[in-house]
N, C-alpha and C positions, 0 to 999 in steps of 0.2 A: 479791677482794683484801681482806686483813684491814688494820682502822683502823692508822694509825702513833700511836705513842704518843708523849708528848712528850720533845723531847733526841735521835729517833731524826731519822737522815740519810740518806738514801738519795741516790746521785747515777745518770746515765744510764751507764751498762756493759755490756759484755759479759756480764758474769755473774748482772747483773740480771734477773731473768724478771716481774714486776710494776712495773706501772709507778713510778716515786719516788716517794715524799714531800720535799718541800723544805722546810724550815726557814725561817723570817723571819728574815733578819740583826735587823731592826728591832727587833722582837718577841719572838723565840724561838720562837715557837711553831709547831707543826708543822699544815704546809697539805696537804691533798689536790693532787694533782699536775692539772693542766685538762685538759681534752679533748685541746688540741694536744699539753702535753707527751706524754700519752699515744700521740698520734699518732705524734709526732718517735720512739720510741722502737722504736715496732713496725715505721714506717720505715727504721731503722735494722737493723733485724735481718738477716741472710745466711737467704735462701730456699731450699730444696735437697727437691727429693724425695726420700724414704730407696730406698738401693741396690735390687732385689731379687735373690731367688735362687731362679732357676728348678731343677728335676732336670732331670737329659737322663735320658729314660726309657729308651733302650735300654745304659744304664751301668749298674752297681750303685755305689749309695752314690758319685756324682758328681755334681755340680750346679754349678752356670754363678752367680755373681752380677755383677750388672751395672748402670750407672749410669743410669738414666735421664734425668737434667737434657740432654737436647741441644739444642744450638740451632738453628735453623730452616735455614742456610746451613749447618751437615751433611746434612741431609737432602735440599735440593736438591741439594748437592755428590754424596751419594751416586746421588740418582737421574741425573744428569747421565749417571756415570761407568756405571750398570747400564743404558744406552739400550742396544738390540740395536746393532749394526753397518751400517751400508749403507742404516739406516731414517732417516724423517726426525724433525723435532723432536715430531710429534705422535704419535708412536709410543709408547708405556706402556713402563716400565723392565719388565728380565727382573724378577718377582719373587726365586725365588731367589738371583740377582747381588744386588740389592739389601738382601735379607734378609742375605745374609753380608758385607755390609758394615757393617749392623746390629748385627751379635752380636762380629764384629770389633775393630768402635773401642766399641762401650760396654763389652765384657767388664772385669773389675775382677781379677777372681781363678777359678780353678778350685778348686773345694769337695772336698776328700775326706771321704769319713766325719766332716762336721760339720766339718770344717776347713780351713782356708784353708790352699793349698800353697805353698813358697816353694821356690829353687832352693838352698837350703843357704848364700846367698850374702845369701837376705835381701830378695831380688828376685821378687814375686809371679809365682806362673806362670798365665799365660792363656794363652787361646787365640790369643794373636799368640808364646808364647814361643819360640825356636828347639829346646826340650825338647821340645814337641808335633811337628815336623816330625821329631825324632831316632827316636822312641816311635813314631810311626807312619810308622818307614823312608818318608815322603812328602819329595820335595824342594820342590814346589810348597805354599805356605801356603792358597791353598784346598782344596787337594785333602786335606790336614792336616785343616783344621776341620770339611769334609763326612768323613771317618772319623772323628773326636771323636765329632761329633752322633751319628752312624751311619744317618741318613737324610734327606732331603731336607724332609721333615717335620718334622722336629725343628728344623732349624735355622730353617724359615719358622713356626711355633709361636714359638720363643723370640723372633725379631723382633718378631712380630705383637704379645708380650706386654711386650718394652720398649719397643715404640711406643706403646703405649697407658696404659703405667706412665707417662709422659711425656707424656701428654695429646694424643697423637694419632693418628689412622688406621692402620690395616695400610700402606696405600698411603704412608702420612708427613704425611697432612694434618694441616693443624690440628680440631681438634674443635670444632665451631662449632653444634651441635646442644646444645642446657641442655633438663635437666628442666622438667617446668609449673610446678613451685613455682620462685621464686626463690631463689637459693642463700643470701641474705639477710635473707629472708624468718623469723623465731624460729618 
């Protein structure tokens, strides 16, 4: 952070990226901002993992972007709903039910050749849009996103990699396992 020079103002905002400098009513003169305020400000910020954007390999020049911030009660939610049938609660979710319910609710946009597609209306197309079920004569919306993918692989790949873009497991865990150094550690 470079010194503030004197007369300059800095207050805590949005569009701030450094922490302020504050001014002395008293005085004038221009203070280094303290530990806390520094704190309070990084506090403040909106946390957000950036999107990613997987290819589906068996497409040309198509590719999936998707969100990864999910929270923890999706993920039970989804593994709840991917239990086999008839089994009890200690039964393992299907993986691929689970996996397409992953690629599902995170999808953002479908990628064409470098670009993000919209229905002409302005309305991103993903892989939940009713476009995909038209395009691939499918009336069922699973059956829609396993021909997108075009293999059962593909769709448990792209899972496995917004799970983890997100900080956790194939399975959905949380990731509880840290390197030896501490992340903290300079």
């Amino acid at each position: 952070m470079s010194e503030p020079t004197e007369g300059q103002v800095y207050t805590f905002g949005e569009d701030t990226q450094a922490a302020s400098a504050i001014t002395d009513p008293g005085n004038g003169k221009v203070q280094a901002p303290s530990f806390l305020d520094e704190l309070q400000q990084e506090l403040t910020k909106e946390v957000r993992k950036d999107d990613i954007v997987l290819a589906v390999e068996l497409r040309n020049n198509i590719a999936v972007r998707y969100d990864p911030n999910i929270d923890m009660h999706y993920i039970n939610h989804w593994r709840d709903r991917s239990m086999p049938k008839g089994r009890g609660r200690d039964a393992d979710p299907d993986p691929l039910h689970f996996s397409l319910l992953v690629v599902r609710h995170s999808c953002q946009s479908i990628v064409y050749k470098g670009m993000e597609v919209d229905d002409g209306q302005g309305n991103r197309i993903t892989i939940n849009s009713p476009l995909l079920k038209e395009w691939t004569s499918m009336i069922d919306p699973v059956a829609a996103i396993k021909h997108f993918y075009g293999s059962d692989s593909q769709v448990l790949g792209h899972a496995q990699r917004v799970l983890e873009a997100g900080g956790y497991t194939p399975e959905g865990q949380v990731v509880t396992e840290v390197d030896d150094e501490h992340p903290l550690d300079g």
